[in-house]
C-alpha positions in Angstrom: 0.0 0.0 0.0 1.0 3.6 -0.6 1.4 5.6 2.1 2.4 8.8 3.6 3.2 8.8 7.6 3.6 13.2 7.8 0.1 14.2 7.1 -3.6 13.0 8.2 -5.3 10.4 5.2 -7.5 12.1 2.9 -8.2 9.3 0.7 -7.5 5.4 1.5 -8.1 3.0 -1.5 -8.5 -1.0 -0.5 -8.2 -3.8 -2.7 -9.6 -2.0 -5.5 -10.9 -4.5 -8.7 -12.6 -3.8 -11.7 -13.7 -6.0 -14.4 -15.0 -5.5 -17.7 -16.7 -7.5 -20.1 -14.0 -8.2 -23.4 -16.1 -10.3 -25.9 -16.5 -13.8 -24.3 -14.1 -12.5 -21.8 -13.5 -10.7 -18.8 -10.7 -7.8 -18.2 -9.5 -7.6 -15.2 -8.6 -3.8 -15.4 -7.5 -3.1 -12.0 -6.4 -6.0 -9.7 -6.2 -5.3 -5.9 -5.0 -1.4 -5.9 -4.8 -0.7 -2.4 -3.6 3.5 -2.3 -3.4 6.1 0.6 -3.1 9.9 -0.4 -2.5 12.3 2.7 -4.1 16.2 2.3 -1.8 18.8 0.2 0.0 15.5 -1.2 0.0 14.7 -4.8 1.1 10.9 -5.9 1.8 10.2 -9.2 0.3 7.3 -11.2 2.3 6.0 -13.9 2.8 3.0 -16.4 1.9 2.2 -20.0 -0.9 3.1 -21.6 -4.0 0.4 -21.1 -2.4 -0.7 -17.5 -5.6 0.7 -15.5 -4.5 4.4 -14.4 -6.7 6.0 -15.6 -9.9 3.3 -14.6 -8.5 3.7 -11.0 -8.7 7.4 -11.3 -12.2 6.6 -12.2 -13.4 4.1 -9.9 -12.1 6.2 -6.7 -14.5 8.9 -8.2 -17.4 6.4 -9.0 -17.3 7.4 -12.7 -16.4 3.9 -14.5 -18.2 3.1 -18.0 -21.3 1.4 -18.4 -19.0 -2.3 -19.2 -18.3 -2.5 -16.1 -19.2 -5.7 -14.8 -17.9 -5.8 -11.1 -16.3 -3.9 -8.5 -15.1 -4.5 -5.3 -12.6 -3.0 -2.5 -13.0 -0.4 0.0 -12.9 3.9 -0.9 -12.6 5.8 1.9 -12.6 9.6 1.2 -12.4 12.2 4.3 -13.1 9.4 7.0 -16.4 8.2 5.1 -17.2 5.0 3.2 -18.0 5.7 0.0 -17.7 2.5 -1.9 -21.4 1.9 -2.2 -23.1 5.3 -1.3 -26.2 6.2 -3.6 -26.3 8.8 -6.6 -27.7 11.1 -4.2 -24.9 10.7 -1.7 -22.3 10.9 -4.3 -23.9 13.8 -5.5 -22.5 15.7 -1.7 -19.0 13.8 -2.1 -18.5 14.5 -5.6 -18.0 18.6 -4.7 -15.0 17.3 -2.6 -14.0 15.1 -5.5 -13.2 16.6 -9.0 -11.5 15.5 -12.7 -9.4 16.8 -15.2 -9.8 15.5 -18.0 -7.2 14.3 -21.1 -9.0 16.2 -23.9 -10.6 19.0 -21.9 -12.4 20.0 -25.5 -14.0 16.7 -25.4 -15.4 17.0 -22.0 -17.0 20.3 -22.8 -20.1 21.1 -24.4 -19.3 23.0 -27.5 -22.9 24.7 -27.7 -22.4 26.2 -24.3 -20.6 29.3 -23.1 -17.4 28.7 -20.9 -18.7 30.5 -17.7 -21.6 28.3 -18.0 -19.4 25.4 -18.2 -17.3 26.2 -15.7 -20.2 27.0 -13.4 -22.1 23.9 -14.1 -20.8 21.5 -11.1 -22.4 25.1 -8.8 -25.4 24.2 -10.8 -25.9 20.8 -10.4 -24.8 21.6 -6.2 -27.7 24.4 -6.1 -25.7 27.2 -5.5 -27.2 30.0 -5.6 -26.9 32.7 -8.9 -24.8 35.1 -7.1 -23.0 32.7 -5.2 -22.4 30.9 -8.4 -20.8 33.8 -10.6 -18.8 34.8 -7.6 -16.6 31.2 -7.3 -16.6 31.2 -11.2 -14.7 34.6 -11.3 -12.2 33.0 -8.3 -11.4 30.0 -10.3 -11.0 31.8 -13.5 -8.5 34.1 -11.7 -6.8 31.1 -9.9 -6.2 29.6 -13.3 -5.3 33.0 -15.0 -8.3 34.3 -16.6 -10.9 36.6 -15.8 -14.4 36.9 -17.1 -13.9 39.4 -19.7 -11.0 37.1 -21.4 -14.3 34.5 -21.9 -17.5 36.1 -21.7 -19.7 35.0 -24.7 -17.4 32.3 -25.8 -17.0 28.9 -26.8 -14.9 26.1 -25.9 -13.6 26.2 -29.9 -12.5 29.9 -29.9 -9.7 29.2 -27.3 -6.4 27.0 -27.8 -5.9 23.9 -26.2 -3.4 25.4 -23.4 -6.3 27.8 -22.4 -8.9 24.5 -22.8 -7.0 22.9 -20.0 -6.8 26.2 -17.8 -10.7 26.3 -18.7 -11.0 22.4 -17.3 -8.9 23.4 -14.0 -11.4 26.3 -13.1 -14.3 24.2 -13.7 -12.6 21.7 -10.9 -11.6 24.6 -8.9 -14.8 26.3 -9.0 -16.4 23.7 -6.4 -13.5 24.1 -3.9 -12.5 20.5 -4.2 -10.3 18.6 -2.0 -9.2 16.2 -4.4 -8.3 16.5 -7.7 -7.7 13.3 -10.5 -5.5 14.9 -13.2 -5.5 12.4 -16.0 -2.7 12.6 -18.4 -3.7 17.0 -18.1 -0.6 17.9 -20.3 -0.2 14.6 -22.8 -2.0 16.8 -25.4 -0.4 20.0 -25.2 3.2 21.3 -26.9 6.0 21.1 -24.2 5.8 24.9 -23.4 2.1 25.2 -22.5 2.9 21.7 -20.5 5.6 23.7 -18.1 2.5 26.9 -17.9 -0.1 24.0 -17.3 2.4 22.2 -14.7 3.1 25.2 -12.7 -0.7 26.3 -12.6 -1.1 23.5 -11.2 1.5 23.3 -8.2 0.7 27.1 -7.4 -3.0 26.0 -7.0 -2.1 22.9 -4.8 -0.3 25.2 -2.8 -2.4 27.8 -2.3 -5.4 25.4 -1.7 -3.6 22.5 0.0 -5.3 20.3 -2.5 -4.4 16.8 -3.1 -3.7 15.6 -6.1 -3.9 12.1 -8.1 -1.6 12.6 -11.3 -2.0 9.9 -13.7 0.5 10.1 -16.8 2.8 8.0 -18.8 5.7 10.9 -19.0 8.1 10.2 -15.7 9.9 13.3 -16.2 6.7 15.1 -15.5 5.6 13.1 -12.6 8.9 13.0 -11.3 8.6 16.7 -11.1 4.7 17.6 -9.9 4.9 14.4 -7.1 5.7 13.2 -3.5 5.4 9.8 -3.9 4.9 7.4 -7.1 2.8 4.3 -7.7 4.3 2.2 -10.5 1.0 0.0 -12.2 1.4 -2.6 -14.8 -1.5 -4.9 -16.0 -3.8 -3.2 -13.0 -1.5 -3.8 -10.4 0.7 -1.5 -8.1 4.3 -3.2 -9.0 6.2 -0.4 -6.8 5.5 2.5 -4.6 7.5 5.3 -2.9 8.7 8.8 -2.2 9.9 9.9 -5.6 13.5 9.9 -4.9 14.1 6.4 -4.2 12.3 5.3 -6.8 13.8 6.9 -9.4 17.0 6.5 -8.4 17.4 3.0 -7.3 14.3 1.3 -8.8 13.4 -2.1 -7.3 11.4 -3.8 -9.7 12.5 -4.4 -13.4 9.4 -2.7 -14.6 10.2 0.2 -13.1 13.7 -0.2 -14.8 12.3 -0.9 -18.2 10.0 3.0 -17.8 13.4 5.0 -16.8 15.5 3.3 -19.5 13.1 4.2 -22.1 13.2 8.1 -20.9 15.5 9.8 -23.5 18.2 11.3 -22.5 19.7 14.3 -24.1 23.4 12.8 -24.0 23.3 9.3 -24.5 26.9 9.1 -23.5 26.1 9.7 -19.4 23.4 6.8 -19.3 23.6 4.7 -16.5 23.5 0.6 -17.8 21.6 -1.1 -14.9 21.2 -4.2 -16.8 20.3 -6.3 -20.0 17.4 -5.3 -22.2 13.6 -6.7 -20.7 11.7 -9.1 -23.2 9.3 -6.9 -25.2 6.5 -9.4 -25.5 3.7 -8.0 -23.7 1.1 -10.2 -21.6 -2.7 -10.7 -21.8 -4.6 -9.9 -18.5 -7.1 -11.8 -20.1 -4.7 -15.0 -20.3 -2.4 -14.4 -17.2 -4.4 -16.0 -14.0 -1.7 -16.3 -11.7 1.8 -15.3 -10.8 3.6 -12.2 -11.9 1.7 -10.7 -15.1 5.2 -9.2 -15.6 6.9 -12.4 -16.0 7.1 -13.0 -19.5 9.1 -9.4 -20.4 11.3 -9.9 -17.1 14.8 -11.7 -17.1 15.0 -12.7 -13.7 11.3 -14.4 -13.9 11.6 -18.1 -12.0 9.3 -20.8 -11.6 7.7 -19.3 -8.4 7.3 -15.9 -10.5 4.5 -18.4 -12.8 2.8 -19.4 -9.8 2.4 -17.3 -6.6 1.3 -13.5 -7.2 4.0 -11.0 -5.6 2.6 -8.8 -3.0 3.9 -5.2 -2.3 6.7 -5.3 0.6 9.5 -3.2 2.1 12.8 -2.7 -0.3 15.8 -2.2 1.0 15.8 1.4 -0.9 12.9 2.7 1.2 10.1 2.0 -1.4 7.9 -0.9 -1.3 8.3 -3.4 -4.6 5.7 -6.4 -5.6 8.8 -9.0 -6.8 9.9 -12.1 -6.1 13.5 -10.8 -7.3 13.8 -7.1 -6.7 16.6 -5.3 -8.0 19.4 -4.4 -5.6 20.8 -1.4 -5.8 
């Protein structure tokens, strides 16, 4: 499990598991994510693209797709259970809770003006009119904007760096506690991702929020997080303050993400091994044992038949390996 021992729990996740329905098959999306996240504290979510960040983002929010066939675990958000609460209890949670989106265009109604947009979670709370304009104008300020920059526009007539500014207000603009950031900068040109970045840490700051940032880009997570949650095939392979795992990574997954960060001299990378297997696994085959296993070069026989749980490395992070790397 993730933790954090210097701050009170905002957030504790338990044995999270979601599965979809693939064809004649199920998808076990996320397998037994178990996650703490303290208040002001961001943690940073990464691995390849389909390994479940972005449906654990989801599920801790209650926003999974229609496919989804089962759930199960324990979300605990503020103190309360919220793992089977009704619509209309979510409905009070969810003002606590917010999402940025990938594609903020995508999540926005292009027929709509942008102060309506970013005042429609105050809608749906019942806020009242005034009320309503009033933390509109504060989030659009927050995020560098002001009313005049937007009134009578549309989501189309701004550029994707302003989009994203647009989707942070609208999350700001219910005074959240926690924010889900999924992949917020993979869209944008590297320059608007450093404004984007650094909007973001000043508003964490100056809110204490916490923050879940889900991304595939290390560099970037490396530089917005406290601690880091390494998933592959819906699993949490490694967790930890940022430090150690960057710099002495336990498992070889972990290995396999930082040697594929490029580098700008090539001549001043660090060999910390041979080259993983590239094959990549089938949660829809793999029942048992380490799903990592067939891309891995220390895999054994007990790797094929008992799943690795999280413990202690000798680094100071906790790994999910039967053979950890040493450092």
């Amino acid at each position: 499990m993730t933790t954090s021992s210097d701050a009170p729990e905002l957030l504790r996740v338990q044995d999270l598991t979601v599965v979809f329905q693939r064809g004649h098959g199920r998808l076990k999306a996320v397998a037994g994510v178990s996650l703490d996240l303290a208040h002001g504290e961001t943690l940073g979510l990464v691995g390849e693209s389909g390994c479940g960040k972005t449906t654990t983002g989801r599920a801790i929010l209650r926003l999974l797709p229609k496919e989804t066939i089962a759930t199960s675990g324990r979300i605990e958000f503020d103190g309360q259970d919220i793992t089977n609460l009704s619509s209309g209890g979510m409905r009070q949670v969810r003002r606590k809770m917010q999402m940025i989106f990938q594609d903020p265009l995508s999540s926005f109604n292009p027929r709509r003006l942008v102060t309506d947009i970013v005042g429609e979670g105050l809608v749906i709370q019942g806020l009242p009119r005034k009320q309503i304009a009033e933390r509109v104008d504060v989030a659009l300020t927050d995020v560098g904007m002001s009313r005049e920059m937007v009134q009578g526009r549309r989501p189309h007539q701004f550029s994707g760096g302003q989009c994203q500014r647009l989707a942070i207000a609208r999350a700001l603009a219910l005074e959240p506690e926690l924010i889900v950031c999924d992949e917020p900068v993979a869209s944008l040109d590297v320059s608007v991702q450093a404004q984007v970045i650094n909007l973001l840490q000043d508003v964490r700051a100056a809110r204490n929020l916490s923050l879940i940032f889900i991304s595939h880009d290390l560099a970037v997570v490396r530089n917005v997080s406290d601690r880091v949650a390494v998933m592959y095939m819906g699993r949490i392979v490694e967790t930890g303050p940022v430090a150690p795992v960057y710099a002495t990574p336990a498992h070889p997954y972990t290995r396999l993400l930082l040697d594929a960060v490029p580098i700008p001299d090539p001549d001043i990378r660090i060999e910390v091994g041979e080259a993983l297997q590239p094959e990549v696994s089938s949660a829809l085959t793999l029942s048992q044992g380490c799903p990592f296993r067939p891309r891995c070069d220390r895999a054994s026989d007990q790797c094929a038949t008992v799943d690795p749980v999280l413990a202690p490395a000798t680094t100071g992070q906790q790994v999910a390996c039967h053979h950890p790397l040493q450092p």
